[in-house]
PyMOL Python script that loads the backbone (N, CA, C, O; Angstrom):
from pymol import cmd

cmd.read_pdbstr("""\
ATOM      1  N   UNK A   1    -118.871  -6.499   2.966  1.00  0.00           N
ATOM      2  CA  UNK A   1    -118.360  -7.757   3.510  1.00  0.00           C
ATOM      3  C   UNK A   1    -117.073  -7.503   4.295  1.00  0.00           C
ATOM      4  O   UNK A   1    -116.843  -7.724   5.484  1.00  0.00           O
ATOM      5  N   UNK A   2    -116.521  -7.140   3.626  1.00  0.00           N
ATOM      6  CA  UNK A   2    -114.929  -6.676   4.290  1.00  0.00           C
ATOM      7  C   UNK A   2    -114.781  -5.194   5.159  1.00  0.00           C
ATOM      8  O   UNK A   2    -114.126  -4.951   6.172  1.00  0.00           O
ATOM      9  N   UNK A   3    -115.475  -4.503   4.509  1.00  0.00           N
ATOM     10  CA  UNK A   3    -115.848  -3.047   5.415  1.00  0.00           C
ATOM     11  C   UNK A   3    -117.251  -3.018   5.388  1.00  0.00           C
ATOM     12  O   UNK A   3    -117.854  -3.013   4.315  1.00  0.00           O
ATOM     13  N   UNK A   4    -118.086  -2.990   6.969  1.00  0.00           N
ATOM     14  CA  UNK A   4    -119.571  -2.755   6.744  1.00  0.00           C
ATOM     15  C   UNK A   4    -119.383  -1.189   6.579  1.00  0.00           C
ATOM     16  O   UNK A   4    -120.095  -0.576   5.784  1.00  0.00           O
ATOM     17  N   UNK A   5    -118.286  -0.462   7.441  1.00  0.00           N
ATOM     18  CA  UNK A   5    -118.616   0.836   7.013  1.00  0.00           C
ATOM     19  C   UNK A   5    -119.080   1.197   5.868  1.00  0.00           C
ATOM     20  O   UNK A   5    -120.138   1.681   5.464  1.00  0.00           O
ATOM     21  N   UNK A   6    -117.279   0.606   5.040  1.00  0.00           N
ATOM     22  CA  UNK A   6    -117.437   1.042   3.577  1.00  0.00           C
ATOM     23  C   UNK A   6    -118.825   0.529   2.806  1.00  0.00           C
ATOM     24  O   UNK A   6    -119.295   0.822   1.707  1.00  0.00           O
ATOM     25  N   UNK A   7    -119.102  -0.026   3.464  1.00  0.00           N
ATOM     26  CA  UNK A   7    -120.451  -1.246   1.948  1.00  0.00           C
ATOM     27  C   UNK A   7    -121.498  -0.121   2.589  1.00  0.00           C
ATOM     28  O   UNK A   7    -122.624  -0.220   2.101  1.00  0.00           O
ATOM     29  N   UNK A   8    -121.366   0.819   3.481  1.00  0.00           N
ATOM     30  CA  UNK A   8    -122.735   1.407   4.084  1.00  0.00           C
ATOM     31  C   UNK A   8    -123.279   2.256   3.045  1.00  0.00           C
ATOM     32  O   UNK A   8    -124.293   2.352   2.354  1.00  0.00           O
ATOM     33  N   UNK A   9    -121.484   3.187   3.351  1.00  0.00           N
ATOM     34  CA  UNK A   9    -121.171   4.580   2.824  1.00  0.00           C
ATOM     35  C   UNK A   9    -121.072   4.302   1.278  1.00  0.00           C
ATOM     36  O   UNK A   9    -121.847   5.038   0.668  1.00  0.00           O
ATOM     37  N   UNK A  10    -120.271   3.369   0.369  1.00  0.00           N
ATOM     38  CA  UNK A  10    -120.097   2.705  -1.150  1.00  0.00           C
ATOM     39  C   UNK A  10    -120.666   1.596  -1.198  1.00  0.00           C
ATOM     40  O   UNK A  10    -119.891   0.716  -0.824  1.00  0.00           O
ATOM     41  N   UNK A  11    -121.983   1.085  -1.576  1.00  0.00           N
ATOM     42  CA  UNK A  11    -122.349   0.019  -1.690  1.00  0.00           C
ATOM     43  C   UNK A  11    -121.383  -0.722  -3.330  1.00  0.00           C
ATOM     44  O   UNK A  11    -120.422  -1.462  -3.537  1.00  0.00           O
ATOM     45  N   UNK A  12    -122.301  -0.015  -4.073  1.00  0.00           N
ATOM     46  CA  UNK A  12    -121.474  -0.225  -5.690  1.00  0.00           C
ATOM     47  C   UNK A  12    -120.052  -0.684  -5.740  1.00  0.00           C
ATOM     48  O   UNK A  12    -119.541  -1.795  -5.884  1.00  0.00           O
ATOM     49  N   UNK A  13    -119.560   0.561  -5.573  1.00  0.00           N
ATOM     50  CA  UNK A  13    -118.214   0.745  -5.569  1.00  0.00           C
ATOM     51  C   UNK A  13    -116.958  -0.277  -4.960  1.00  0.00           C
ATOM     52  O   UNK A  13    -115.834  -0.675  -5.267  1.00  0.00           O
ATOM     53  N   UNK A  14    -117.875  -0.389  -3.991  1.00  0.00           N
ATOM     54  CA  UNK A  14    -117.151  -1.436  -2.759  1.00  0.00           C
ATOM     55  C   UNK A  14    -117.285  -2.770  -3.554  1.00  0.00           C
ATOM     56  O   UNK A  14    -116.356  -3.575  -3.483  1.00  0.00           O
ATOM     57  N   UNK A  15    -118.317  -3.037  -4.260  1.00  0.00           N
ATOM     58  CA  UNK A  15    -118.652  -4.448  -4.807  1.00  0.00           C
ATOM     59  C   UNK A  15    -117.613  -4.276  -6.154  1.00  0.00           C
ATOM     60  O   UNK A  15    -116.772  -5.168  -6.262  1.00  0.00           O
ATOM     61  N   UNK A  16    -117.608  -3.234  -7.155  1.00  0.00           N
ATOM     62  CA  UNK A  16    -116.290  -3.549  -8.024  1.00  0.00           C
ATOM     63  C   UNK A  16    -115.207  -3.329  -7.481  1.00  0.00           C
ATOM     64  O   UNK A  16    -114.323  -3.804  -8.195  1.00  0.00           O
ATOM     65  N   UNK A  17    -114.729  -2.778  -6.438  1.00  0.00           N
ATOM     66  CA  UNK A  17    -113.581  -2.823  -6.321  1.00  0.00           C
ATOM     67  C   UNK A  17    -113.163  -4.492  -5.779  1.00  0.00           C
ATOM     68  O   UNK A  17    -112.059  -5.028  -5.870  1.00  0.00           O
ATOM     69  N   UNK A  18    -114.478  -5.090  -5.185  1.00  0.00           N
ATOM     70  CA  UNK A  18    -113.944  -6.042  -4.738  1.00  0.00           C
ATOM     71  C   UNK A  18    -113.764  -7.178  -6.271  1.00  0.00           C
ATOM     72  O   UNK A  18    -112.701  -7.735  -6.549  1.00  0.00           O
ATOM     73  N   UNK A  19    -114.971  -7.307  -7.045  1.00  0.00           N
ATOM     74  CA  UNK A  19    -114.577  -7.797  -8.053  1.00  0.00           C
ATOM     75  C   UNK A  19    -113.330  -7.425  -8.495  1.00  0.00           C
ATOM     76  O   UNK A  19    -112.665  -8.374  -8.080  1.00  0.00           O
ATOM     77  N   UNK A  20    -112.627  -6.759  -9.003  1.00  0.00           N
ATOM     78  CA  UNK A  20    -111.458  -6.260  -9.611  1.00  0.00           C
ATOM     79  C   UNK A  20    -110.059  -6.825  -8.864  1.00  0.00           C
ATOM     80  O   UNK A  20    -108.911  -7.029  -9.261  1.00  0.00           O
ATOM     81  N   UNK A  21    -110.531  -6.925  -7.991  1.00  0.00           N
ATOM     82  CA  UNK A  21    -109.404  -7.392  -6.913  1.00  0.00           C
ATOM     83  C   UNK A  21    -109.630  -9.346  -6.536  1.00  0.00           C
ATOM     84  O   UNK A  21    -108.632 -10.056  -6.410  1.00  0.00           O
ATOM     85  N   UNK A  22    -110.403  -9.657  -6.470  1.00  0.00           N
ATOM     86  CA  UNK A  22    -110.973 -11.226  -7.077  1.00  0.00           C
ATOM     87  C   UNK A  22    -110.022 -10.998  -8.196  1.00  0.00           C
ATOM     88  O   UNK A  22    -108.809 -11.157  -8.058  1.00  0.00           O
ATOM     89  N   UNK A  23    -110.644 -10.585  -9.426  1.00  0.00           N
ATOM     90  CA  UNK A  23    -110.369 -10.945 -10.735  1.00  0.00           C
ATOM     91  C   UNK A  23    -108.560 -11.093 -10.844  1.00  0.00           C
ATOM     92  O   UNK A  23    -107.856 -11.875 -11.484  1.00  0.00           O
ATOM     93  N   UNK A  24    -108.279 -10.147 -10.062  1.00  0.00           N
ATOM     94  CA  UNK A  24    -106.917 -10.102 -10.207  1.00  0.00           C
ATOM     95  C   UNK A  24    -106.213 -11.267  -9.103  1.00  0.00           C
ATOM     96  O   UNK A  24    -104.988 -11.153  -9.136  1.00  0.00           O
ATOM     97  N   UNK A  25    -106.515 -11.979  -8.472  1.00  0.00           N
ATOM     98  CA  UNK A  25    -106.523 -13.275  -7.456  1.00  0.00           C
ATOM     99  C   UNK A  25    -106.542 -13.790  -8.458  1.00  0.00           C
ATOM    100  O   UNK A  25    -105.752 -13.878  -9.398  1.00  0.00           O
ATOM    101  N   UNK A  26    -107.330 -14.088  -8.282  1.00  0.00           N
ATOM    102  CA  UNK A  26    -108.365 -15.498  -9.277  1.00  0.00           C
ATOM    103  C   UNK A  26    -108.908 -14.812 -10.935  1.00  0.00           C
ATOM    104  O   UNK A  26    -110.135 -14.750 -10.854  1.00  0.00           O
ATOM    105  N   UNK A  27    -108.600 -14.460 -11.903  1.00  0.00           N
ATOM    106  CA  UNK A  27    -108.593 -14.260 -13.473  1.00  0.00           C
ATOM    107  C   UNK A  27    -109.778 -15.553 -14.144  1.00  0.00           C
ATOM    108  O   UNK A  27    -109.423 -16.467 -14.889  1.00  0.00           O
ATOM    109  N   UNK A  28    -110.647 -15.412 -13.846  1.00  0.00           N
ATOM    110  CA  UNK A  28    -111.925 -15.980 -14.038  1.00  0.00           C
ATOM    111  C   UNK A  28    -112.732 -15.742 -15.401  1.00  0.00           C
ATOM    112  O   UNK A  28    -113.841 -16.200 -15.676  1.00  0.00           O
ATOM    113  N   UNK A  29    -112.042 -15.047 -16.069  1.00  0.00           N
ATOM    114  CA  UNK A  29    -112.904 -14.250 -17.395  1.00  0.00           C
ATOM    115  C   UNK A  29    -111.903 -13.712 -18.589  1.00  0.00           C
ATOM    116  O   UNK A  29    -112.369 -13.137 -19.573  1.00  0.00           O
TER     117      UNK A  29
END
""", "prot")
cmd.dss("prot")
cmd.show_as("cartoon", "prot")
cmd.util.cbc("prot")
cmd.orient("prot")
């Protein structure tokens, strides 16, 4: 979403880091 590179090259990764970084915004859990 934020990097197509990155989401190409880290699909996974890219998705928790983005959770983790949400969570730490917004503390949802």
């Amino acid at each position: 979403m934020l990097l197509p590179c990155s989401q190409e090259t880290t699909k996974a990764p890219s998705k928790f880091l983005f959770f983790i970084i949400e969570a730490e915004i917004l503390p949802t859990g």
